[in-house]
KEBA-994466 format. One line per 8 residues: number of its first residue (from 1); for each residue x, y, z of C-alpha. Coordinates in steps of 0.02 Angstrom, whole numbers, padded with zeros to 5 digits, always signed. Layout:
<nodes>
NUM	X/Y/Z | ...
</nodes>
This chain:
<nodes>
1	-00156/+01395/-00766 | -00011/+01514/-00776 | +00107/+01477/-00945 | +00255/+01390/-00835 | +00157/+01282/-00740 | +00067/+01224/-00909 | +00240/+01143/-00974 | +00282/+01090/-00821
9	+00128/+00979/-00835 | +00149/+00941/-01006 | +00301/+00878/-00973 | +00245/+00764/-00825 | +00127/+00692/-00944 | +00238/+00632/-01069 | +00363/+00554/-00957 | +00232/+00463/-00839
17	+00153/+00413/-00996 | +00302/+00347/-01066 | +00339/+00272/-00923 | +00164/+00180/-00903 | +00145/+00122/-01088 | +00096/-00049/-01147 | +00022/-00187/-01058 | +00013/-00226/-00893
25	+00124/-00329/-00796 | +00071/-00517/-00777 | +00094/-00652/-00638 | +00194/-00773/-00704 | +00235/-00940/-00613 | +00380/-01000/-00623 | +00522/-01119/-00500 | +00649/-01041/-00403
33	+00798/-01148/-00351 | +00821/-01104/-00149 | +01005/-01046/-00165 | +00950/-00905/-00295 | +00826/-00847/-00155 | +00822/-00759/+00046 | +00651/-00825/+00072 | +00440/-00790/+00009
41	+00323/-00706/+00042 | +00165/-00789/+00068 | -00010/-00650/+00015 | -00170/-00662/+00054 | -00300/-00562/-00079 | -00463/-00491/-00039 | -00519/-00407/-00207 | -00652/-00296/-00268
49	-00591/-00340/-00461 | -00689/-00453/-00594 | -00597/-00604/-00593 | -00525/-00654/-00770 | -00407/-00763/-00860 | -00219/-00815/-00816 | -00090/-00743/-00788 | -00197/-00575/-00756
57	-00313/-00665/-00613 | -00402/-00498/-00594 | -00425/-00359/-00696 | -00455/-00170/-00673 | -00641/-00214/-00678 | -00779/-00199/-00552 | -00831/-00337/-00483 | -01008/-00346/-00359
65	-00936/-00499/-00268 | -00783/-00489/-00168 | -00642/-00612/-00251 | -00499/-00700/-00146 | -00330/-00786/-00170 | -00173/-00815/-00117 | -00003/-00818/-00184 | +00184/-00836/-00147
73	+00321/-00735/-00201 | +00510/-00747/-00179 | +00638/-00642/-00125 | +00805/-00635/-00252 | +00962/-00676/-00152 | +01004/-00500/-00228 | +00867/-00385/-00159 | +00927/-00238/-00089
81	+00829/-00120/+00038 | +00713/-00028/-00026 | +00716/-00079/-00211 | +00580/-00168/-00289 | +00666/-00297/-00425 | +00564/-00340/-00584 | +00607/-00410/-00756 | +00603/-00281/-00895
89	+00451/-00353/-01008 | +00289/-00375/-00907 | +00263/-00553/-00993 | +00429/-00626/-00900 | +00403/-00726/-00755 | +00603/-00653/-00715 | +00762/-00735/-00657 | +00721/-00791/-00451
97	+00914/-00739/-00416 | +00868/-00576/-00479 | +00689/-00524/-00478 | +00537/-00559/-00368 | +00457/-00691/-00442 | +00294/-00777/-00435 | +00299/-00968/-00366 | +00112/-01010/-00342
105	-00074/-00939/-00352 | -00222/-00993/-00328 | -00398/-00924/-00302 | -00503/-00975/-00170 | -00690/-00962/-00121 | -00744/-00848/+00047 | -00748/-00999/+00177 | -00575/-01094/+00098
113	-00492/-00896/+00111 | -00546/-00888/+00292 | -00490/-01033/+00332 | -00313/-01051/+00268 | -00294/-00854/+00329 | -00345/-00903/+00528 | -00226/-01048/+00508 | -00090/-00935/+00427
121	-00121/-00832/+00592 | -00140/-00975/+00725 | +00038/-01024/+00677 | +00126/-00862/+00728 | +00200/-00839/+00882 | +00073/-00752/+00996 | +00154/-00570/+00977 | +00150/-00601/+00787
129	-00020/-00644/+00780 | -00058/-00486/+00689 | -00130/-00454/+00523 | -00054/-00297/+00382 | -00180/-00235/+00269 | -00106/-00154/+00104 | -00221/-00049/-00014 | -00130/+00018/-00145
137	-00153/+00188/-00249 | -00217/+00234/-00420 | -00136/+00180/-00578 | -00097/-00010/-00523 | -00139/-00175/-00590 | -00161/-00323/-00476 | -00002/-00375/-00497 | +00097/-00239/-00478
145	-00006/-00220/-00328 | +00045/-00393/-00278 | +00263/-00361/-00324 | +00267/-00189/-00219 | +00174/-00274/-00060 | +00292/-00402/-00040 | +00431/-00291/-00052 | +00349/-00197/+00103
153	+00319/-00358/+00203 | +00530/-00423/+00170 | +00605/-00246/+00185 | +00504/-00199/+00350 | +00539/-00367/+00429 | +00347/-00380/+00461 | +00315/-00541/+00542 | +00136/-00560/+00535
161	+00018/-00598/+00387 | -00010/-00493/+00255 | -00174/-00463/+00182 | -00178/-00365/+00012 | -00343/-00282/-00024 | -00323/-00242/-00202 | -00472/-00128/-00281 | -00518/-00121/-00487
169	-00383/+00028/-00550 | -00371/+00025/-00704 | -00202/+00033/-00732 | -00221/+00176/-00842 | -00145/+00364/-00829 | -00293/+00441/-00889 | -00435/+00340/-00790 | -00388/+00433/-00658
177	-00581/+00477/-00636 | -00645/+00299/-00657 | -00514/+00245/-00516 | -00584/+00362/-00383 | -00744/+00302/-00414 | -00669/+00114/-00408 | -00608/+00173/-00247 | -00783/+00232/-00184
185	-00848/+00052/-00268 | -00753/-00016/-00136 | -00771/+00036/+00022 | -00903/-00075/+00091 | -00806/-00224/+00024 | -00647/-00164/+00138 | -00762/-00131/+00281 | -00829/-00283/+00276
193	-00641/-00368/+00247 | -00585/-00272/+00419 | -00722/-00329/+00512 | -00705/-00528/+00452 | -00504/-00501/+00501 | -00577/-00408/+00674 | -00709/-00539/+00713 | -00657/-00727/+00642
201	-00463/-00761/+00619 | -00402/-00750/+00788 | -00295/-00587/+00752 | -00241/-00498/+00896 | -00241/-00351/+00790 | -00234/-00276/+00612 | -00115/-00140/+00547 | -00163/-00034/+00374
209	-00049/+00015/+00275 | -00125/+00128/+00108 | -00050/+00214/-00020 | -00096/+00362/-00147 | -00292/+00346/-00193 | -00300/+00219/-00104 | -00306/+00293/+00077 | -00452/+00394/+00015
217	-00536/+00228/+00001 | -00456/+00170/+00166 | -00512/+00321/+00267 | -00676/+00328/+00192 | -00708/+00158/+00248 | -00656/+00210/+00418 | -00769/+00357/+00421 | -00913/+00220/+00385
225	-00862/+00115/+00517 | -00847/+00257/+00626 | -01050/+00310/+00568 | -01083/+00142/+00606 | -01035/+00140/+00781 | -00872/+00035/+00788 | -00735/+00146/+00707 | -00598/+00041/+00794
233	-00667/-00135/+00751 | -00693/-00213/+00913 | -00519/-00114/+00987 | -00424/-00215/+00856 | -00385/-00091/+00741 | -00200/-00017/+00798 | -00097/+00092/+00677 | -00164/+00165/+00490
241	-00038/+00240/+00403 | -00077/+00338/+00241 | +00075/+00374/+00124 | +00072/+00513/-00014 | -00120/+00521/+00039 | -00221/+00589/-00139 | -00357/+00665/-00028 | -00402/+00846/-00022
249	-00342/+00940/+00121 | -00520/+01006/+00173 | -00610/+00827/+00138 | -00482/+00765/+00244 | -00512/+00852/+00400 | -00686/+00834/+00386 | -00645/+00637/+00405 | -00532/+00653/+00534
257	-00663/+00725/+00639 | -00790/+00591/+00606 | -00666/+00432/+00612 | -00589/+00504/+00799 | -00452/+00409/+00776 | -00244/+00441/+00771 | -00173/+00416/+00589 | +00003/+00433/+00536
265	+00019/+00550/+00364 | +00199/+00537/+00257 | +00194/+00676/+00148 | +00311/+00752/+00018 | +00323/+00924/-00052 | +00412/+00865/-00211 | +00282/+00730/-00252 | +00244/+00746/-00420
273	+00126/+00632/-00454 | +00006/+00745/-00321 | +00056/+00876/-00419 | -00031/+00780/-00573 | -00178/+00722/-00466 | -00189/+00904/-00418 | -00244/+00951/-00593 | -00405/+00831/-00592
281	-00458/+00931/-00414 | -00482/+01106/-00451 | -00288/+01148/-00422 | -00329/+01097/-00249 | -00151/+01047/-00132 | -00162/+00876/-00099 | -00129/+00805/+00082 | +00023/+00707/+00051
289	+00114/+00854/-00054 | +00098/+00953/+00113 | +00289/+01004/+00217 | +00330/+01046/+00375 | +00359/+01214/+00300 | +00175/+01231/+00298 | +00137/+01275/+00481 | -00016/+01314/+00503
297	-00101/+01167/+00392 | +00016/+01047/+00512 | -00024/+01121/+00674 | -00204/+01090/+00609 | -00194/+00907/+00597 | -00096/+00883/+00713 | -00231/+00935/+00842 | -00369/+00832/+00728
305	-00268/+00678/+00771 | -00148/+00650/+00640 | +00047/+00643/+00653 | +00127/+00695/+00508 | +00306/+00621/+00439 | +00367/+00750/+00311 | +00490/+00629/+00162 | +00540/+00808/+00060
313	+00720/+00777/+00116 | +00715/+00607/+00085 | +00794/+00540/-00072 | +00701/+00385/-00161 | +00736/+00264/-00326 | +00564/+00326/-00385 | +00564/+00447/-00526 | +00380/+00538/-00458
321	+00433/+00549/-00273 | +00277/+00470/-00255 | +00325/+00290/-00168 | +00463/+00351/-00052 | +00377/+00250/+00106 | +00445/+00116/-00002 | +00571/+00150/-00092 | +00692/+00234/+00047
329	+00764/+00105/+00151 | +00744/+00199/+00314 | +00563/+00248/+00292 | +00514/+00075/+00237 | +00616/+00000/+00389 | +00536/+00132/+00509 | +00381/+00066/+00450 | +00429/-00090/+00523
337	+00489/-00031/+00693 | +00306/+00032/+00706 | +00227/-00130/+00661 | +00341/-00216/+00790 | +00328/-00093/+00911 | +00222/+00050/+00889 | +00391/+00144/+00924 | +00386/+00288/+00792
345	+00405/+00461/+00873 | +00440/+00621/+00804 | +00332/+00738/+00682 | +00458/+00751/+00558 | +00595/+00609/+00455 | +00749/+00704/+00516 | +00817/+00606/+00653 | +00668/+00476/+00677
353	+00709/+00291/+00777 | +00907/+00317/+00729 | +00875/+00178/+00610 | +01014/+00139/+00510 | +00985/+00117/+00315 | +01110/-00032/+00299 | +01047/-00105/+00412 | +00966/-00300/+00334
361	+00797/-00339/+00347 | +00726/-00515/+00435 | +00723/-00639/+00304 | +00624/-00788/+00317 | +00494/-00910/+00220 | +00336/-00903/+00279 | +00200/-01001/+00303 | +00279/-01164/+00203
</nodes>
């Protein structure tokens, strides 16, 4: 590692560290008066974690049973596109007219889950009768987990009902390699997840949505699937999109090949947290630090099947450059325009849909 590249690192370190100090963030219940709110966000869990106490639920353990649960979480009157509104300390169950807050949760066993899900479903409209499944990246607790999906569900407008498949991180910056192999742990438990939502809630189709480490888990599970003989889950698997994908570039296109399958790929060339990740793989490039710059590696995917969606020029609220599909308001809205739609087009952000970054997302209470 060349003398420049070794502070750079260094440096990384100690501000993600001192940005991901102390304990993790809890789910704390708490009322929200209806005028300090825009609406809630009703989540359904599917978890690979070890259950424990309140108000941590689950924990960055392994579990060998899958868990469930649902909860509801509002939306401050003040939200604004894009940003994802938390109280300071991690013990604070916030202010509802300024943070996302939590308003209920409760765990479930397998057959009460399915149930309440296929009646969650059977009361969309028909054209919403679709399911999101979220699987989040490396270095996130379950309720962090929880806070950032429903931001995605109220700032893409997604009208459907959202499923968060949360697998045992450990929270930690430096369990980097016990969360990959959590994310290997996992993969029969979200296989088996996407063929329940497939087979047995009256869905008339599922959307994934997977971020960081986590879409090595997701497109692992797909490659299964795939080995197994029903890659697309009875036809009722539509888009997967993968954002800031921590997956080698060579791994990658050997599971493109086997899954046969279109994916959508947002990639950054000033993620940094890739560039981190990058140091536990042999200094090997990460997919989602890849650019339209790089041509050749593009063109290459591009005729395996996936469409990429280059962020570098984007600007984003997160210090790493590593959540931009969420954190800039037109990528996070275009997001939605593909789960209402399937209406993205172009290979690259610069000029995509014409969406307008003002514009206000659907608000609405669901499932009451």
């Amino acid at each position: 590692m060349s003398g420049l590249r070794f502070v750079v690192l260094v440096s990384l370190l100690s501000f993600m560290l001192a940005a991901c100090g102390g304990p993790p963030r809890q789910l704390v219940v708490s009322a929200a008066r209806p005028e300090d709110t825009v609406g809630r966000v009703r989540i359904f869990v599917a978890t690979s974690r070890a259950m424990t106490t309140q108000p941590e639920y689950f924990s960055g353990e392994r579990s060998p049973t899958v868990g469930f649960a649902r909860l509801d979480i509002s939306v401050p009157r003040s939200h604004q596109i894009g940003q994802l509104e938390l109280p300071g300390s991690v013990t604070s169950a916030g202010d509802p007219a300024s943070h996302f807050t939590v308003q209920a949760v409760e765990r479930f066993s397998e057959p009460e889950m399915l149930k309440q899900v296929k009646t969650a479903v059977a009361a969309r409209s028909q054209a919403d009768r679709e399911v999101l499944v979220f699987v989040h990246g490396y270095n996130t607790n379950f309720a962090d987990a929880a806070f950032r999906f429903a931001q995605i569900v109220t700032d893409s407008g997604f009208k459907g009902v959202p499923v968060l498949f949360t697998w045992p991180s450990r929270a930690q910056l430096f369990a980097y390699p016990y969360d990959r192999d959590s994310a290997d742990f996992s993969r029969d438990a979200l296989e088996t997840g996407l063929r329940v939502i497939a087979r047995d809630l009256g869905a008339n189709r599922f959307d994934i949505l997977a971020h960081s480490m986590g879409t090595l888990l997701t497109v692992e599970t797909l490659r299964q699937a795939a080995i197994r003989g029903d890659g697309s889950f009875g036809g009722k698997l539509r888009n997967v999109m993968l954002a800031a994908p921590d997956i080698d570039l060579d791994v990658f296109k050997t599971q493109l090949a086997a899954i046969k399958r279109p994916v959508t790929v947002f990639v950054s060339s000033d993620d940094r947290a890739l560039d981190f990740s990058r140091q536990f793989a042999g200094d090997k490039k990460r997919l989602g630090a890849i650019s339209e710059k790089d041509t050749d590696t593009v063109a290459d995917l591009k005729r395996a099947g996936a469409q990429i969606i280059d962020l570098s020029k984007d600007r984003s609220s997160d210090d790493y450059n590593h959540g931009k599909f969420a954190t800039t308001p037109r990528i996070v809205q275009m997001i939605g325009k593909r789960l209402s739609d399937d209406g993205l087009d172009g290979s690259t952000s610069s000029g995509m849909l014409g969406l307008d970054s003002k514009a206000s997302p659907s608000f609405a209470a669901r499932d009451k």
